[in-house]
N, C-alpha and C positions, 0 to 999 in steps of 0.2 A: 464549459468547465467539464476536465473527467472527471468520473467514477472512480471513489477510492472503495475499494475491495479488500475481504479481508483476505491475505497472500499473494497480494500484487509484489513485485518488486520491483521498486524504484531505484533512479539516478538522484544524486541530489546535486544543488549546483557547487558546494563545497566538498571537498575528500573529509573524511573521519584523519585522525592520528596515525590510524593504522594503514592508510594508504587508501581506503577502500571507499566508494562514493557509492552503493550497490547498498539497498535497505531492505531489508523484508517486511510487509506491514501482518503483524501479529495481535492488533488491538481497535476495533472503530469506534469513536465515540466523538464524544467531546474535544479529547484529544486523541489525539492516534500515536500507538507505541510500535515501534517499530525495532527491530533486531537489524546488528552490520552484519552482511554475508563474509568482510576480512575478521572479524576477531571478537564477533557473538555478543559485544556490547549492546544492552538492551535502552532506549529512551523515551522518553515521552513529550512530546511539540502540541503543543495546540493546533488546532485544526488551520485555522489560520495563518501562523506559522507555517504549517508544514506545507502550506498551498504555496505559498512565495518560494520556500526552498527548495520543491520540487522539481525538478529540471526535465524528466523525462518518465515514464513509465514504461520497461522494456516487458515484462510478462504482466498479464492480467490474472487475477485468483479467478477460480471458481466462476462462476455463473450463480448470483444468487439465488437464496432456497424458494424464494417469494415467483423469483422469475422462472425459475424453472417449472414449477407447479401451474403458472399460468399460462406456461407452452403446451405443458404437456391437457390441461384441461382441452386447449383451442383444438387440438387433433382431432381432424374425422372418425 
């Protein structure tokens, strides 16, 4: 299973109204809220949900704060 990240953006396997199949994830939790990159509509899926409808993940966000801190600790 991936890593959902907060600023990844995803494909999903159905288009929106507006044409656009391309999500920005703006929200992690319980559920995950995500923004359309066609026309800024904002949503909310359950995490489980949005595991089945997720098609693809083309950018990954950030590198999280927890992981980065435990890189940079490991350095000589």
């Amino acid at each position: 299973m991936e890593e959902i990240r907060l600023g990844d953006v995803v494909q999903m396997r159905k288009t929106h109204p507006c044409g656009s199949d391309q999500w920005k994830i703006i929200r992690i939790g319980a559920d995950i809220k995500m923004k359309c990159l066609g026309c800024g509509r904002i949503v909310m899926l359950e995490r489980a949900v949005f595991t089945k409808r997720r098609k693809k993940t083309i950018t990954q966000g950030p590198i999280p704060e927890a992981e980065t801190l435990r890189q940079l600790m490991n350095q000589p």
